[in-house]
Biopython code that builds the backbone (N, CA, C, O; Angstrom):
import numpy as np
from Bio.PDB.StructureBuilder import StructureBuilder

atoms = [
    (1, "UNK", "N", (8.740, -20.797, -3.356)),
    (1, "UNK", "CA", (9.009, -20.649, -4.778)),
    (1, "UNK", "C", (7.749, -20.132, -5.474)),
    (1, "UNK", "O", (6.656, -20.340, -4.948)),
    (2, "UNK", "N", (7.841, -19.505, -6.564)),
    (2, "UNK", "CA", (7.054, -18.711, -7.621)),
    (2, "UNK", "C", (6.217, -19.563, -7.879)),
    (2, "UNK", "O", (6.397, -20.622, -7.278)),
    (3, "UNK", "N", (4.860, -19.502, -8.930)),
    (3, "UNK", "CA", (4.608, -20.541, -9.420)),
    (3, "UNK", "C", (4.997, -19.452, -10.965)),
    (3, "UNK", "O", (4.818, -18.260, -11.215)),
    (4, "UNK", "N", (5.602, -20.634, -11.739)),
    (4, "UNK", "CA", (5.585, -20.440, -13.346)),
    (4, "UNK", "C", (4.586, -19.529, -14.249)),
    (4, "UNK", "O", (3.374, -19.743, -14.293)),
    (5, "UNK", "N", (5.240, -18.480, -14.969)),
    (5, "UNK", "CA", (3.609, -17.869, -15.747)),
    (5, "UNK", "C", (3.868, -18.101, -17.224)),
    (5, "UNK", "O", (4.436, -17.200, -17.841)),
    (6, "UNK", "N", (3.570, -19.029, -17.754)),
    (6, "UNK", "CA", (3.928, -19.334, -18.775)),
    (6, "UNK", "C", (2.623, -18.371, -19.816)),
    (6, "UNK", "O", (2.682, -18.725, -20.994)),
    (7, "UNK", "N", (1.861, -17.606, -19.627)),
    (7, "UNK", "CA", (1.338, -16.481, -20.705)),
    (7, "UNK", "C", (1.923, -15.755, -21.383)),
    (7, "UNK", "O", (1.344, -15.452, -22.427)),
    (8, "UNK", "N", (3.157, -15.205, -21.163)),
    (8, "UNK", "CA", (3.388, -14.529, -21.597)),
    (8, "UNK", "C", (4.250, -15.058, -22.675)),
    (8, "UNK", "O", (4.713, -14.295, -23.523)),
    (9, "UNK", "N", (4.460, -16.179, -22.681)),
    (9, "UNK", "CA", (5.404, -17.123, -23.370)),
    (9, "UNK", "C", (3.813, -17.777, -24.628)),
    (9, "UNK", "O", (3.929, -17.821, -25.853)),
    (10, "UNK", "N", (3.077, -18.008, -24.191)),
    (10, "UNK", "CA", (1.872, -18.122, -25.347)),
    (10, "UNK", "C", (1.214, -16.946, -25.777)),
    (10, "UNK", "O", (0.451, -16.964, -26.743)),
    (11, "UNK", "N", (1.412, -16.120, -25.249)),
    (11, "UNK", "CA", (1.215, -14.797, -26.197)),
    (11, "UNK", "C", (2.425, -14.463, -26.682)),
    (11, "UNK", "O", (2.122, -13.953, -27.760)),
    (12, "UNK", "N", (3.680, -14.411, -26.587)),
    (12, "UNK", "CA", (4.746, -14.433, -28.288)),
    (12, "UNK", "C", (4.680, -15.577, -28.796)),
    (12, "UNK", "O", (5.621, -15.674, -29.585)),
    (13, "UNK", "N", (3.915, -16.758, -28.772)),
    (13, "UNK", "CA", (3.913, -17.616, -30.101)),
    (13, "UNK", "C", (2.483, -17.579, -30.679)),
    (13, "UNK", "O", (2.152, -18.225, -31.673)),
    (14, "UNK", "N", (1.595, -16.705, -29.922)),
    (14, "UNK", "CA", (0.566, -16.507, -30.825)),
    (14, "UNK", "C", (0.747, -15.278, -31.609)),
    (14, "UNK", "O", (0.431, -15.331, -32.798)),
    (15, "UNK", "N", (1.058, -14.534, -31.284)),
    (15, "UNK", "CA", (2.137, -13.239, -32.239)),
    (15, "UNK", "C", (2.785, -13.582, -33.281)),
    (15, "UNK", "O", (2.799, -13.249, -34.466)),
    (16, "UNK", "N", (3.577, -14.658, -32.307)),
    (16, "UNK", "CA", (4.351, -14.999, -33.749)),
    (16, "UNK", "C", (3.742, -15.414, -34.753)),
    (16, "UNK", "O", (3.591, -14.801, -35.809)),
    (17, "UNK", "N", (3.234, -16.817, -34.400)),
    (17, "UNK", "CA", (2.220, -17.692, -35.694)),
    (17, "UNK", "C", (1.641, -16.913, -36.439)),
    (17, "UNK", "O", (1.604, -17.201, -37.636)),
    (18, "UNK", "N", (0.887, -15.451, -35.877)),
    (18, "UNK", "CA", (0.095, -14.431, -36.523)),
    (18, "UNK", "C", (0.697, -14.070, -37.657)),
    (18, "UNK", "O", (0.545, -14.314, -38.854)),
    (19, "UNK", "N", (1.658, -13.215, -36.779)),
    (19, "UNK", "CA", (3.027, -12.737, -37.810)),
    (19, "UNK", "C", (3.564, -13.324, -39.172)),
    (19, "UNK", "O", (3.682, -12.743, -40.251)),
    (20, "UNK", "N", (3.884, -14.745, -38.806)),
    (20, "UNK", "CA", (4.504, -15.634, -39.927)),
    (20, "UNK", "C", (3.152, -15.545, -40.957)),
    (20, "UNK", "O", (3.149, -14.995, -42.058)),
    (21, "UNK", "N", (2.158, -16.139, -40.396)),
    (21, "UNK", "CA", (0.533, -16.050, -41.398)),
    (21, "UNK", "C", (0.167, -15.034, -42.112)),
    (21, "UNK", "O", (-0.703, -15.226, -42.962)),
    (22, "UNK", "N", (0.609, -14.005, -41.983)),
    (22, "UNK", "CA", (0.515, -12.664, -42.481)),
    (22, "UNK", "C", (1.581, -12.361, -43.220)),
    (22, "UNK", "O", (1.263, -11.683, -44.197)),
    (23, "UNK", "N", (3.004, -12.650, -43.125)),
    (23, "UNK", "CA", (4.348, -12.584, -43.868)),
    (23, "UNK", "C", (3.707, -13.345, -45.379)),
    (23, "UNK", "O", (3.597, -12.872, -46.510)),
    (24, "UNK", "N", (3.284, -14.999, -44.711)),
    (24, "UNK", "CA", (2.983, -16.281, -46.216)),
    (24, "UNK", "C", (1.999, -15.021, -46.816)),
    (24, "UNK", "O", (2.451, -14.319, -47.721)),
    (25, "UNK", "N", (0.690, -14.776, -46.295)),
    (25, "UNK", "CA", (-0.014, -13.952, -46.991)),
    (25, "UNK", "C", (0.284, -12.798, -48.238)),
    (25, "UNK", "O", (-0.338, -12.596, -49.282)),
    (26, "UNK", "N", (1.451, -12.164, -47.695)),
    (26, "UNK", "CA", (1.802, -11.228, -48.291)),
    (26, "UNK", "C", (2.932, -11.724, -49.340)),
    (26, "UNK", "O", (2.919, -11.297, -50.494)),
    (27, "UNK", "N", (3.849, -12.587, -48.918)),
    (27, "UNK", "CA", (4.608, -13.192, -50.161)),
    (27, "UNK", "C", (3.672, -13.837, -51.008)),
    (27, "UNK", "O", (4.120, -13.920, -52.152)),
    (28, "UNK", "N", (2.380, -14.393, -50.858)),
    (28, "UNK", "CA", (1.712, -15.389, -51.394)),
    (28, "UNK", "C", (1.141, -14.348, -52.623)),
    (28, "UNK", "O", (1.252, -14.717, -53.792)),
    (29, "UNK", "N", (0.499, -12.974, -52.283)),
    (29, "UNK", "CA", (-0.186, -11.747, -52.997)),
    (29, "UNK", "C", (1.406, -11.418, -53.834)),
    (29, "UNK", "O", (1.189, -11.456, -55.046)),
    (30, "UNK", "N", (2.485, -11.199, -53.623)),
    (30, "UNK", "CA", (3.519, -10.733, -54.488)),
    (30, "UNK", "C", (4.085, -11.643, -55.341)),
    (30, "UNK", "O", (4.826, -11.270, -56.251)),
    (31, "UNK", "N", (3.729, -13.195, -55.084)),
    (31, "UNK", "CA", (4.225, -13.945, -56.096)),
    (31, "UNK", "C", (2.759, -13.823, -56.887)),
    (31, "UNK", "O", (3.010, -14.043, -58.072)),
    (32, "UNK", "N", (1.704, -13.631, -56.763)),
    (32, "UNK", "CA", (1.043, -13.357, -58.261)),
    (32, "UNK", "C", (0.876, -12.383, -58.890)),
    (32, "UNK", "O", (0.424, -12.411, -60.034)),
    (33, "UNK", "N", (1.213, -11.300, -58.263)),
    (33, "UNK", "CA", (1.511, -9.785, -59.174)),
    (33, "UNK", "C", (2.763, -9.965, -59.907)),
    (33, "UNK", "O", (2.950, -9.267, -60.904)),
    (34, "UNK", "N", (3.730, -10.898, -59.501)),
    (34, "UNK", "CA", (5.049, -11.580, -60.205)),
    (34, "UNK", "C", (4.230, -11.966, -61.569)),
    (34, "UNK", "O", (4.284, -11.260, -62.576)),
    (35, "UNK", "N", (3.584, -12.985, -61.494)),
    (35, "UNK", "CA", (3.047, -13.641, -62.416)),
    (35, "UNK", "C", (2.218, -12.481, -63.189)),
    (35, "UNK", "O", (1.203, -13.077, -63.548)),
    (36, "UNK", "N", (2.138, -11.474, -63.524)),
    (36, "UNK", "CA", (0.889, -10.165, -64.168)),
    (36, "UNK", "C", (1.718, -9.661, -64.595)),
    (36, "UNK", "O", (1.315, -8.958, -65.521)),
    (37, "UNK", "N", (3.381, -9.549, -64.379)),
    (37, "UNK", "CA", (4.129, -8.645, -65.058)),
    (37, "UNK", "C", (4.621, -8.845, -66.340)),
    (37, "UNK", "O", (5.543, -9.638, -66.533)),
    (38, "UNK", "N", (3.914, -7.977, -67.567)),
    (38, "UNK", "CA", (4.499, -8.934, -68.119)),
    (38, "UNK", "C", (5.762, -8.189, -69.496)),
    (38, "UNK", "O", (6.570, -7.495, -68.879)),
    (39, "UNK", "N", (6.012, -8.175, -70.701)),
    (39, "UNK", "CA", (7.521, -8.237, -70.991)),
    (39, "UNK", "C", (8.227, -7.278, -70.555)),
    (39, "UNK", "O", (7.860, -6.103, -70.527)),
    (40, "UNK", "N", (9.428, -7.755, -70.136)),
    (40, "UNK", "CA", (10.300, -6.462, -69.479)),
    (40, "UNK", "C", (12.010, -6.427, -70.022)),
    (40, "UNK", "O", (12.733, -7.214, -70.633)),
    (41, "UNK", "N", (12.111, -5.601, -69.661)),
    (41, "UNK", "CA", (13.973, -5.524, -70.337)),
    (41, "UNK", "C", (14.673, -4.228, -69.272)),
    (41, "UNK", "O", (14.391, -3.033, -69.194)),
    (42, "UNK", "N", (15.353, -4.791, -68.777)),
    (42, "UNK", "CA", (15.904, -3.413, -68.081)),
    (42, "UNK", "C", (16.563, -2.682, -68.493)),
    (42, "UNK", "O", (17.212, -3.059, -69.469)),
    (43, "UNK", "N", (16.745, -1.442, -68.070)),
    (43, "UNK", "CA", (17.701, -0.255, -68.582)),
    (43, "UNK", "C", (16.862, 1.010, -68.299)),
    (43, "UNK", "O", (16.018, 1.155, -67.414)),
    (44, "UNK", "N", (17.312, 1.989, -69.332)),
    (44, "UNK", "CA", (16.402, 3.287, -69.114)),
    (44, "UNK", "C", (16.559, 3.642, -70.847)),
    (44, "UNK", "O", (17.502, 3.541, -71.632)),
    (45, "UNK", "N", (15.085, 4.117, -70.988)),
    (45, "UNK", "CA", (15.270, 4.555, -72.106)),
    (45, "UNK", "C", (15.401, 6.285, -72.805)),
    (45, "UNK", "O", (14.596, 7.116, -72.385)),
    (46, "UNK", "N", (16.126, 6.575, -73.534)),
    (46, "UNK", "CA", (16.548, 8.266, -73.277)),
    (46, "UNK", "C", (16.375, 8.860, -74.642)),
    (46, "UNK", "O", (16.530, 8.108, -75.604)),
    (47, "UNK", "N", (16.077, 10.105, -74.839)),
    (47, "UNK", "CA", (16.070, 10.787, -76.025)),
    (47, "UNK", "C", (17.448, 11.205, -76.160)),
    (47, "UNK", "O", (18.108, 11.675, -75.233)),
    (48, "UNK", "N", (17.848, 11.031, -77.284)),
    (48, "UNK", "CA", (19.710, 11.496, -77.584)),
    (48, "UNK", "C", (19.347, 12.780, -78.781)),
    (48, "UNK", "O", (18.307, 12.789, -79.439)),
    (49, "UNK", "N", (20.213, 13.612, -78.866)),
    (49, "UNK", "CA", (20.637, 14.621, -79.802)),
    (49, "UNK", "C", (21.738, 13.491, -80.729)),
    (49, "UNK", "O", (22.490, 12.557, -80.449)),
    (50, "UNK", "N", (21.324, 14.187, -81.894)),
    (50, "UNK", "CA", (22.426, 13.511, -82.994)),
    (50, "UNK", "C", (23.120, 15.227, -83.023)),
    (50, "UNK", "O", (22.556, 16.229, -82.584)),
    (51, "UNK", "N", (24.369, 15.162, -83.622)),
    (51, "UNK", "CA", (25.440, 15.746, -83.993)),
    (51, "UNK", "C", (25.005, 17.115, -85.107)),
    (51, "UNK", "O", (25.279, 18.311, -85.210)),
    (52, "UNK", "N", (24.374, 16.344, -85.646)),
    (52, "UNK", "CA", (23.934, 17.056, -86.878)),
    (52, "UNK", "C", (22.384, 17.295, -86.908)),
    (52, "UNK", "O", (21.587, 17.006, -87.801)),
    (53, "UNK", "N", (22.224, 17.744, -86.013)),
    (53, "UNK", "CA", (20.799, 17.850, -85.603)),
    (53, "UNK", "C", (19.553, 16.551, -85.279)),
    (53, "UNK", "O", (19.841, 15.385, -85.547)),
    (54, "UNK", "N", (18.680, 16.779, -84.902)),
    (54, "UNK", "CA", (17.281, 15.626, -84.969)),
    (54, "UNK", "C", (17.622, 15.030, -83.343)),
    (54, "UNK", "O", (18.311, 15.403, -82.393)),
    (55, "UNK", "N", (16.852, 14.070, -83.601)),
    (55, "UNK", "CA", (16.640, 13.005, -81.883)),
    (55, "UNK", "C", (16.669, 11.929, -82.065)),
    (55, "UNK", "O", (16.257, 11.671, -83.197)),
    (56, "UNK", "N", (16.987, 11.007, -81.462)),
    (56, "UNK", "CA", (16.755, 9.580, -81.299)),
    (56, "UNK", "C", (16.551, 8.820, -80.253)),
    (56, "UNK", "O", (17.167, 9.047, -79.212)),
    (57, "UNK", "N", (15.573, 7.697, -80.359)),
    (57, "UNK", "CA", (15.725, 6.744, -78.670)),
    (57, "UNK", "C", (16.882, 5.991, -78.048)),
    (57, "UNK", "O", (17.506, 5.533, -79.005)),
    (58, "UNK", "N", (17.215, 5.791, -77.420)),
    (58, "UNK", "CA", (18.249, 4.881, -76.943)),
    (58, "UNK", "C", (18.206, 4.383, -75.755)),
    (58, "UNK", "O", (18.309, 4.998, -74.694)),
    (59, "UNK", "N", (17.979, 2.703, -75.999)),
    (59, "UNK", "CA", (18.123, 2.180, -74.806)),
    (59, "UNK", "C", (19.589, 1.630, -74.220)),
    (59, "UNK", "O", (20.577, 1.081, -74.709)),
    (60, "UNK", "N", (19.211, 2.045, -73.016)),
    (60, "UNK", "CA", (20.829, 1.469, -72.524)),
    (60, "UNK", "C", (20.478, 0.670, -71.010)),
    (60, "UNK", "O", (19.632, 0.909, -70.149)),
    (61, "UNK", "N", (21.246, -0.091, -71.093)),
    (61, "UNK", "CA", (21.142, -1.346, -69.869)),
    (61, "UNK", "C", (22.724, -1.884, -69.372)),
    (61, "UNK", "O", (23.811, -1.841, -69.948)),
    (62, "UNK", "N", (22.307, -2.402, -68.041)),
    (62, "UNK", "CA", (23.864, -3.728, -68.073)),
    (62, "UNK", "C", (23.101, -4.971, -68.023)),
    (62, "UNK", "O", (21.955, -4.799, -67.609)),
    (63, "UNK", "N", (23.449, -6.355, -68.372)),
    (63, "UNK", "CA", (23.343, -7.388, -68.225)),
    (63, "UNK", "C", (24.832, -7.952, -67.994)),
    (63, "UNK", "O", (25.840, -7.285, -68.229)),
    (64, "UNK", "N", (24.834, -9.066, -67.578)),
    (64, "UNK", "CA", (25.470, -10.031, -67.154)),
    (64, "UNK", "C", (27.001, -9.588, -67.280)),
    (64, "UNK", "O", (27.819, -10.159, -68.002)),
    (65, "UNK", "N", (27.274, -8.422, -66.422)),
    (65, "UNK", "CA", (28.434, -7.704, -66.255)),
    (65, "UNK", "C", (29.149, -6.869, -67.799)),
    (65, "UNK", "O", (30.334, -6.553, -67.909)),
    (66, "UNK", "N", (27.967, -6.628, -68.966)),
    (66, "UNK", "CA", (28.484, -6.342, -69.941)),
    (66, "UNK", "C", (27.540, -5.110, -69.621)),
    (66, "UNK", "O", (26.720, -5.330, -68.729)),
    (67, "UNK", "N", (27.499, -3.136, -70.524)),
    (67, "UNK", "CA", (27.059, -2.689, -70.612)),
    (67, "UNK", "C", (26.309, -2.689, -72.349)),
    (67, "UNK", "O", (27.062, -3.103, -73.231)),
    (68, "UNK", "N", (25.358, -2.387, -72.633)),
    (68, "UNK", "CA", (24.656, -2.683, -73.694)),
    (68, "UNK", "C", (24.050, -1.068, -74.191)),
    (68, "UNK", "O", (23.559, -0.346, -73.323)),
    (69, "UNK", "N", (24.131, -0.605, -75.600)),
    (69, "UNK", "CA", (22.778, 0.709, -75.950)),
    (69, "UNK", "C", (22.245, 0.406, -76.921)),
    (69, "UNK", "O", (22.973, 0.022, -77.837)),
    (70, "UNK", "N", (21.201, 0.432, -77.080)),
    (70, "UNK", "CA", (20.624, -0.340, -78.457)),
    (70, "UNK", "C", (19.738, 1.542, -79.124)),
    (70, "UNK", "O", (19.217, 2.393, -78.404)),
    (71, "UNK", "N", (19.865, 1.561, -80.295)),
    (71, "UNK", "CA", (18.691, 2.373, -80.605)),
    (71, "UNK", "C", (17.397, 1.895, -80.998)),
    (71, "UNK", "O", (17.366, 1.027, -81.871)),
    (72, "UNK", "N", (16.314, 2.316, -80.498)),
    (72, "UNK", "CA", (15.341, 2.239, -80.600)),
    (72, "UNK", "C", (14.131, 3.069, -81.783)),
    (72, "UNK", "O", (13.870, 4.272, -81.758)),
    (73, "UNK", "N", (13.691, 2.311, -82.502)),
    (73, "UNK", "CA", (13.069, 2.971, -83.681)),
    (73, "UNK", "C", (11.863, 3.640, -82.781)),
    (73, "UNK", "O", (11.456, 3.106, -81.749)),
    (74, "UNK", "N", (11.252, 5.090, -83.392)),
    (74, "UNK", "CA", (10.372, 5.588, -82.964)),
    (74, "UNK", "C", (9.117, 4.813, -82.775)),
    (74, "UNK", "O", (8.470, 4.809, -81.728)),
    (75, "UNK", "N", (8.821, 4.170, -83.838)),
    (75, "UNK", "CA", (7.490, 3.174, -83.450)),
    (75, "UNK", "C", (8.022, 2.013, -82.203)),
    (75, "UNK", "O", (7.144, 1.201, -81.913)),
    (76, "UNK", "N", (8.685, 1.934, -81.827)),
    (76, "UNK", "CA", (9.046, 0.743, -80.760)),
    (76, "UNK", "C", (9.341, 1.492, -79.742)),
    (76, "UNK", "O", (9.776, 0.825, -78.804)),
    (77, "UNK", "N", (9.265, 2.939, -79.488)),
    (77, "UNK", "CA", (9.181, 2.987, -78.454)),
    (77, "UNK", "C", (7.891, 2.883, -77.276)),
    (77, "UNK", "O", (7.914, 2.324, -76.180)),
    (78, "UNK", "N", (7.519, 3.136, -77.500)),
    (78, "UNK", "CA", (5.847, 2.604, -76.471)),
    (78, "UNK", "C", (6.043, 1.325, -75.724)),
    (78, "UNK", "O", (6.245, 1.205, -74.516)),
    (79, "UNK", "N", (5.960, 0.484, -76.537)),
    (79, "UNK", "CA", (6.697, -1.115, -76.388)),
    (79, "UNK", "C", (7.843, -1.309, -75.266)),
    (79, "UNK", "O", (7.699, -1.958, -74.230)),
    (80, "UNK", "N", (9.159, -0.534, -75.719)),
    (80, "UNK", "CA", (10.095, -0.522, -74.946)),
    (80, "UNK", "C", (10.157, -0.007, -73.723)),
    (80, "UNK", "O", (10.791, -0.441, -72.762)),
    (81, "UNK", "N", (9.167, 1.360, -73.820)),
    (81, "UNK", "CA", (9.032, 2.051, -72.298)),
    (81, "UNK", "C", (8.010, 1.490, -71.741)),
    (81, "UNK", "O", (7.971, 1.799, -70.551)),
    (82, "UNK", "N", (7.180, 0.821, -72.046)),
    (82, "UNK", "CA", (6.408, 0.169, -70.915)),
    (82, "UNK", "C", (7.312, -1.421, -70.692)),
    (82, "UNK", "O", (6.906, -1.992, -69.681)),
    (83, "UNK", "N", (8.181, -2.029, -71.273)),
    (83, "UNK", "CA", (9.011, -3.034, -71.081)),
    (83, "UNK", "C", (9.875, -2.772, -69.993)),
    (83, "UNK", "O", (9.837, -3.548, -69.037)),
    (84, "UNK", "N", (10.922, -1.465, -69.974)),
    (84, "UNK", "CA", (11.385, -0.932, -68.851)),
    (84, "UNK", "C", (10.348, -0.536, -67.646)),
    (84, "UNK", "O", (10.596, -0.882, -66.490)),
    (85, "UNK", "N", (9.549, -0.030, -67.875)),
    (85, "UNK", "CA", (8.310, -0.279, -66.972)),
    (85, "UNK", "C", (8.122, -1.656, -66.012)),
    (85, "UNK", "O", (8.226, -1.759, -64.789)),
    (86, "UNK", "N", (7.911, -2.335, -66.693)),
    (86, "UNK", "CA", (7.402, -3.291, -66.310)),
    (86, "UNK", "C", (8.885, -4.413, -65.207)),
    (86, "UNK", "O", (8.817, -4.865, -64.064)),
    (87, "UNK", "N", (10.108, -4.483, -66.320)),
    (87, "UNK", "CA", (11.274, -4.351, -65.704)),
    (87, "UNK", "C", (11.696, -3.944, -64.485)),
    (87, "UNK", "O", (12.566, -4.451, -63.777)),
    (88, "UNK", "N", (10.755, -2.617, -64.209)),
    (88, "UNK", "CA", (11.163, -2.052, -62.973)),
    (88, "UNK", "C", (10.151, -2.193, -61.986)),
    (88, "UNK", "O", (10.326, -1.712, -60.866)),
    (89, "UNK", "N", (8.972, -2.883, -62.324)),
    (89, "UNK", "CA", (7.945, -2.676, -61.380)),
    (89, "UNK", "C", (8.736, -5.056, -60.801)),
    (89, "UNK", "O", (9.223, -5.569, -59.793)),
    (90, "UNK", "N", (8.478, -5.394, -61.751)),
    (90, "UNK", "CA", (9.485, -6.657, -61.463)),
    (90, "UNK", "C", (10.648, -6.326, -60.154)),
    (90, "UNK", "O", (10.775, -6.622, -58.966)),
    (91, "UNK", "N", (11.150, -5.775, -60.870)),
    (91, "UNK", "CA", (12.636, -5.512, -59.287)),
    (91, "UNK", "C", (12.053, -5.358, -58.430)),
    (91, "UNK", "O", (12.331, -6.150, -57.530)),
    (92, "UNK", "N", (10.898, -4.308, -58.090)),
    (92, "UNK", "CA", (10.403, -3.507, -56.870)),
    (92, "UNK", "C", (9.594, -4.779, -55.996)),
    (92, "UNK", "O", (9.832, -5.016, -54.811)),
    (93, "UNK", "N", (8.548, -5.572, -56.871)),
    (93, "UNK", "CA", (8.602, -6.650, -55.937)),
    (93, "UNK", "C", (9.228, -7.657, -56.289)),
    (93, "UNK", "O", (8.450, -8.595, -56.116)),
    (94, "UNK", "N", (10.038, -7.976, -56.626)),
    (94, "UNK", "CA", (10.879, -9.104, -56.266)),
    (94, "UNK", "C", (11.894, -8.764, -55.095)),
    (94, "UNK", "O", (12.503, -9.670, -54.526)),
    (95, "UNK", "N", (12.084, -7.208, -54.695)),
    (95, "UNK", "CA", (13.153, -6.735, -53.422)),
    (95, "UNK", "C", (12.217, -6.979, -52.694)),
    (95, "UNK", "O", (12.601, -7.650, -51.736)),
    (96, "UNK", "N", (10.338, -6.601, -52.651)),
    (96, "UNK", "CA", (9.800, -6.842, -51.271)),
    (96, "UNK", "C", (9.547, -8.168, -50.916)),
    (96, "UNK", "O", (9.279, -8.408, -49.739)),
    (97, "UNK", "N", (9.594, -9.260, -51.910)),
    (97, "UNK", "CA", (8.873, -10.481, -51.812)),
    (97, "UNK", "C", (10.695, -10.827, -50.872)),
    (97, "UNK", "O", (10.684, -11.080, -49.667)),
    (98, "UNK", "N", (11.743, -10.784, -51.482)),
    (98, "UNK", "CA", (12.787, -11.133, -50.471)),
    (98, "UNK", "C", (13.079, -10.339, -49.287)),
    (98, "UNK", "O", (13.937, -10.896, -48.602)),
    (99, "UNK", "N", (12.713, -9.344, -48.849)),
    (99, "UNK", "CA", (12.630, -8.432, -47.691)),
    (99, "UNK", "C", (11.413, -9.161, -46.519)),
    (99, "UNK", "O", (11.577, -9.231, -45.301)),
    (100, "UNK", "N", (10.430, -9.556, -47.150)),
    (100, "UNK", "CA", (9.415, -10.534, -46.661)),
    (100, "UNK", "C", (9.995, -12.033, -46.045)),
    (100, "UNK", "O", (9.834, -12.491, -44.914)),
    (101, "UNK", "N", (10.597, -12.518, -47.005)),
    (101, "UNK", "CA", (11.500, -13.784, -46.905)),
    (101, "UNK", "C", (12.147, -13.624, -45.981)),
    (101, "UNK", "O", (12.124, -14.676, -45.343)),
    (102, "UNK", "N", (12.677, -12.983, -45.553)),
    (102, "UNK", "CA", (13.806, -12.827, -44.650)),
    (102, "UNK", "C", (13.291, -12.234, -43.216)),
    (102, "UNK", "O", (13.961, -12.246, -42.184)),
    (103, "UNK", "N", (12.236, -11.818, -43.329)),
    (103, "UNK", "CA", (10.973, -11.498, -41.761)),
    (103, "UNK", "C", (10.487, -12.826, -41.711)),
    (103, "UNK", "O", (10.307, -13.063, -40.516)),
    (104, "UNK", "N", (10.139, -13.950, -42.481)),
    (104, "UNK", "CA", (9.861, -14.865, -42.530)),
    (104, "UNK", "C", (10.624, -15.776, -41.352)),
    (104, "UNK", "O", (10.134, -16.284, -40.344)),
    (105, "UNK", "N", (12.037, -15.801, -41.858)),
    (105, "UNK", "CA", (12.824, -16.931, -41.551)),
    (105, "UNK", "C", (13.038, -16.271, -40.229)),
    (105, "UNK", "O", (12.767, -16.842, -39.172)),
    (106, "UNK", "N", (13.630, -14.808, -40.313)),
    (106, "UNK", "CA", (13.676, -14.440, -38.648)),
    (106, "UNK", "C", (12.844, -15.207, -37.684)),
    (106, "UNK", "O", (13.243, -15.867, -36.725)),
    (107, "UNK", "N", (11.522, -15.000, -38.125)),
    (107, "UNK", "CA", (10.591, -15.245, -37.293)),
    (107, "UNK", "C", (10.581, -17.141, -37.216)),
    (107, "UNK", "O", (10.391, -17.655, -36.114)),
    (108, "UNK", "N", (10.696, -17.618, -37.874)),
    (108, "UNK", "CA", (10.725, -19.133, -38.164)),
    (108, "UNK", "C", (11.536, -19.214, -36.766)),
    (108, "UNK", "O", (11.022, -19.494, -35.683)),
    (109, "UNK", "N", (12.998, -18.896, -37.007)),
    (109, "UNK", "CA", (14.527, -18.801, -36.231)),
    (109, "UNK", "C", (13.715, -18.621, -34.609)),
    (109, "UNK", "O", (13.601, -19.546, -33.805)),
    (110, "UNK", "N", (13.230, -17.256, -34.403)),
    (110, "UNK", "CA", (12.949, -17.204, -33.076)),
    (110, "UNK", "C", (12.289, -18.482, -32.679)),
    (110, "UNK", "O", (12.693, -19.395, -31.960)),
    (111, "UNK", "N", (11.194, -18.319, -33.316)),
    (111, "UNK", "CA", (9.930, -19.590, -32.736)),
    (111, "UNK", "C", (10.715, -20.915, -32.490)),
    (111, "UNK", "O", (10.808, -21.357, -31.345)),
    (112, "UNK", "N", (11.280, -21.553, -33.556)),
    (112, "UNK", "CA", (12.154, -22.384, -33.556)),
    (112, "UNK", "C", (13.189, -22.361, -31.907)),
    (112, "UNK", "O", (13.171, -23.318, -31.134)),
    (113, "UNK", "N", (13.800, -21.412, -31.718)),
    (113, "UNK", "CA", (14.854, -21.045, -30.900)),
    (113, "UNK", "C", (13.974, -20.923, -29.392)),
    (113, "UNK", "O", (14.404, -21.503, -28.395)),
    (114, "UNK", "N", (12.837, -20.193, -29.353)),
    (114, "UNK", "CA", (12.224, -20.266, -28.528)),
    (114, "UNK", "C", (11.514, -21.400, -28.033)),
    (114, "UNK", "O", (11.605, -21.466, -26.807)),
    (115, "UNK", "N", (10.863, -22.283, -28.525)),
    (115, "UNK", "CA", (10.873, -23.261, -28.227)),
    (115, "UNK", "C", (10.987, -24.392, -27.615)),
    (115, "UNK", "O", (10.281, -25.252, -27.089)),
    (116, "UNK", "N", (12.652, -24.028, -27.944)),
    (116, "UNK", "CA", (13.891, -25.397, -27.891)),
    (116, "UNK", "C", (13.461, -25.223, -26.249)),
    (116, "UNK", "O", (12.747, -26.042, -25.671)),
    (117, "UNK", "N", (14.058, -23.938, -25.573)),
    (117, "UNK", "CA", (14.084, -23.031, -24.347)),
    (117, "UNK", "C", (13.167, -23.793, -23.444)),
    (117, "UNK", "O", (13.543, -24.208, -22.348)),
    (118, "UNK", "N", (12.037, -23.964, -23.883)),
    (118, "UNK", "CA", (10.552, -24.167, -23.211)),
    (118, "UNK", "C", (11.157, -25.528, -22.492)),
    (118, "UNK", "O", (10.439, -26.213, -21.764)),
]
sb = StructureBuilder()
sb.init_structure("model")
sb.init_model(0)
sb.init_chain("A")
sb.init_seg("    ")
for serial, (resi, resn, name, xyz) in enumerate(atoms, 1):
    if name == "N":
        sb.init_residue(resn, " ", resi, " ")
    sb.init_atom(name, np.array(xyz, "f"), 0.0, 1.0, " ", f" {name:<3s}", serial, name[0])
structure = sb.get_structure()
């Protein structure tokens, strides 16, 4: 009979552990750029033609399964487009901080699963 090589089995849980340590790391850096963002409102904000000539702002959004357009006074816009700004930089990591989450738990799952095996 063989004898057992159990290395190669402690080099994927030192991978792993690595791995997971580096996942916390990186969710740990995106939950405080969470915390830096700061007022936001989603939607997009657009220059409209009126009918009878001139321009106007208009924001338009959905919330909570309703669609919404608000007009926006010229002095408020700055305000508003860096709000949608900011709105959107919010989504972008809050999709990576849960894209992270979920390499997380994979990896939890294996180690866990692997383990049991041992």
């Amino acid at each position: 009979m063989l004898p057992l090589d159990f290395s190669s089995v402690s080099n994927h849980d030192t991978l792993m552990k690595k791995k997971m340590k580096m996942l916390e790391k990186e969710i740990s850096l995106i939950k405080e750029e969470v915390t830096k963002v700061g007022h936001m409102h989603p939607g997009t904000l657009s220059l409209q033609k009126r009918s009878h000539g001139g321009e106007y702002h208009q924001l338009s959004y959905s919330f909570d399964g309703k669609g919404h357009t608000h007009y926006v006074r010229s002095g408020d816009v700055d305000e508003v487009r860096e709000s949608v700004a900011n709105y959107r930089k919010f989504r972008e990591l809050t999709n990576c901080w849960i894209e992270l989450e979920i390499a997380f738990a994979k990896c939890r799952r294996e180690e866990t699963s692997g383990s049991s095996h041992r």
